[in-house]
One Martini backbone bead per residue (centre of mass of N, CA, C, O) as a GRO file, in nm:
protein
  116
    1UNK     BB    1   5.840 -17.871  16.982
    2UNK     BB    2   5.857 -17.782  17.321
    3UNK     BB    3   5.606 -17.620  17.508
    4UNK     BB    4   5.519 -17.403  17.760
    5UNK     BB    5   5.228 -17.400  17.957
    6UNK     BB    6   4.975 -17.223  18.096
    7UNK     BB    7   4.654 -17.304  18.298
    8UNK     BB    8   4.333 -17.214  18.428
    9UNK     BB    9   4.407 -17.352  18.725
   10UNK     BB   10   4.478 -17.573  18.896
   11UNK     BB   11   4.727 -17.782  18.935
   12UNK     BB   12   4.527 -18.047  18.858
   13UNK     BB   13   4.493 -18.293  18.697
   14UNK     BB   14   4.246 -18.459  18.423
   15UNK     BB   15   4.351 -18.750  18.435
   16UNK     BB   16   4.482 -18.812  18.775
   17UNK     BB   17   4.478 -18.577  19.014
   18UNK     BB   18   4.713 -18.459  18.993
   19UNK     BB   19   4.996 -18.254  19.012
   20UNK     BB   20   5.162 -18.004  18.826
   21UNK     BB   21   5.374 -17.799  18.675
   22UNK     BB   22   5.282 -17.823  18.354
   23UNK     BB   23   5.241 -17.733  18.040
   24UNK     BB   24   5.289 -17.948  17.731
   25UNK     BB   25   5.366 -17.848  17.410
   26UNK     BB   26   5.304 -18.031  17.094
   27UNK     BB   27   5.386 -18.063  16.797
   28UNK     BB   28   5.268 -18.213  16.511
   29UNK     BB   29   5.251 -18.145  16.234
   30UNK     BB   30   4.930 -17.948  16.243
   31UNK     BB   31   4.940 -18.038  16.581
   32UNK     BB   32   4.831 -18.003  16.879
   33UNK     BB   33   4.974 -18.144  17.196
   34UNK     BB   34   4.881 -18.220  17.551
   35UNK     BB   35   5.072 -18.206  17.881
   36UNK     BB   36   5.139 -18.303  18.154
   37UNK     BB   37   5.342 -18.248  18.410
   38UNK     BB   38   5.543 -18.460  18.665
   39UNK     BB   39   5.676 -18.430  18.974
   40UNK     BB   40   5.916 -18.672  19.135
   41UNK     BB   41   6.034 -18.850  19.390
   42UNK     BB   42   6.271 -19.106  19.397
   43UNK     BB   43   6.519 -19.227  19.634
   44UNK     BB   44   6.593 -18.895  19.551
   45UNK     BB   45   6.472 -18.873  19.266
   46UNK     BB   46   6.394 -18.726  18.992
   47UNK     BB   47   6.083 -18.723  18.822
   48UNK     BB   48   5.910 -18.709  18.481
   49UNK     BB   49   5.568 -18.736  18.427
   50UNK     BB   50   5.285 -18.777  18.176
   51UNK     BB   51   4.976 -18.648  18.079
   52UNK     BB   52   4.746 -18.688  17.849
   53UNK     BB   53   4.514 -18.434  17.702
   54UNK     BB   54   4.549 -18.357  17.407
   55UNK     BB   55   4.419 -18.160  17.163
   56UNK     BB   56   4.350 -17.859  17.050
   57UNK     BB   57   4.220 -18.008  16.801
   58UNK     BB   58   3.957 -18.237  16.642
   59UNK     BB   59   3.987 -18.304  16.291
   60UNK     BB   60   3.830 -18.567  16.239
   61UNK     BB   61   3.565 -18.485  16.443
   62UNK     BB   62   3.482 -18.240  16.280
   63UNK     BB   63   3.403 -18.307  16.022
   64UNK     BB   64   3.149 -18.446  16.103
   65UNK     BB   65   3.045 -18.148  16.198
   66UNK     BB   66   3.054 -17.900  16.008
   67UNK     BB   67   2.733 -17.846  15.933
   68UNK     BB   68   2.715 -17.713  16.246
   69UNK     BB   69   3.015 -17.554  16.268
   70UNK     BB   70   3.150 -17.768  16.488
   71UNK     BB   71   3.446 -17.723  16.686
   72UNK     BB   72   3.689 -17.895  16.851
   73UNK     BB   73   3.842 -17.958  17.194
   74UNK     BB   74   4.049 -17.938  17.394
   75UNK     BB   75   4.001 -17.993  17.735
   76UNK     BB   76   4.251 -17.749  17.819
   77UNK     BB   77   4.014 -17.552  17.729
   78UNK     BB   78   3.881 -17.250  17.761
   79UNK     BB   79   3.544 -17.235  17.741
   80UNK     BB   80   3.433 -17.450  17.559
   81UNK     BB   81   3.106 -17.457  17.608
   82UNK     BB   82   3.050 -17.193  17.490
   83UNK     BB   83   3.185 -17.217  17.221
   84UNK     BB   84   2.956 -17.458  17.152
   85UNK     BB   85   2.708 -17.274  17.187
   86UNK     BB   86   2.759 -17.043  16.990
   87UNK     BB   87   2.776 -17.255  16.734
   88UNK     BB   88   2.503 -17.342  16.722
   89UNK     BB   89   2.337 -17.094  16.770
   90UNK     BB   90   2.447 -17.014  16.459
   91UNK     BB   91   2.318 -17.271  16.336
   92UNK     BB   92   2.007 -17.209  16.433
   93UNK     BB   93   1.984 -16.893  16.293
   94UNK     BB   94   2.119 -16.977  15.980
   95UNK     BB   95   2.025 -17.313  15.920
   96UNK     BB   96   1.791 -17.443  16.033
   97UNK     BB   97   1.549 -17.530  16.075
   98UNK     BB   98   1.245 -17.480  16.207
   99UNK     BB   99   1.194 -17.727  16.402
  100UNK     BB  100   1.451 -17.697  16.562
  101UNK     BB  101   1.378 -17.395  16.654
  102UNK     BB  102   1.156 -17.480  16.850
  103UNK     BB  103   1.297 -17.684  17.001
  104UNK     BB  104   1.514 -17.481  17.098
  105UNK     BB  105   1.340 -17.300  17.249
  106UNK     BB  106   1.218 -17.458  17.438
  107UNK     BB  107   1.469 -17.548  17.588
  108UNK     BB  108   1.589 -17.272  17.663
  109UNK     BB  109   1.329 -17.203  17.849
  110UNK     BB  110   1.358 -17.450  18.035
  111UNK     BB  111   1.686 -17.335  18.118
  112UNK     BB  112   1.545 -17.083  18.271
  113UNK     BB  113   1.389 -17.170  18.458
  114UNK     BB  114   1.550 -17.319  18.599
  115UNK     BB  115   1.804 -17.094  18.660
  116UNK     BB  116   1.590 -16.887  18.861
   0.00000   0.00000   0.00000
């Protein structure tokens, strides 16, 4: 069944940059996938055009990432880079070899002088 749900931002669609009037959510089996709703008037009809934004995550790109612990979201959550930063710094501080964890302090290192 179709809800209705709003996200935080312009409501600008990221599909195709036109305005949209809501995001439509839909489940299919266990997952749950994401439209943009575009509502536009043609020779006096109101029209009604879907654009798809994804689903809510990721299920079977997930699989192959799991080692890393890493949860695949779609496009439409907010602060999603965060919480994929979250799930490595996760997994580099309790799975990482040690070589990798020196190499991401590196790297950490490097994007705070980059960003101070």
């Amino acid at each position: 069944m179709a809800q209705k749900m709003s996200i935080k931002k312009e409501n600008l669609c990221p599909k195709c940059g036109s305005p949209y009037s809501y995001v439509e959510e839909r489940k299919v089996g266990n997952n749950i996938y994401y439209y943009a709703v575009h509502y536009s008037k043609i020779k006096g009809k109101r029209r009604k055009r879907y654009c798809y934004l994804g689903p809510k995550s990721y299920v079977n790109v997930a699989r192959t990432h799991e080692d890393l612990g890493l949860s695949f979201k779609g496009q439409i959550q907010n602060n999603r880079a965060i919480a994929y930063l979250r799930q490595i710094l996760n997994y580099l501080k309790n799975e990482a070899k040690e070589e990798e964890k020196q190499e991401a302090i590196t790297l950490i290192k490097k994007f705070l002088e980059e960003v101070s």
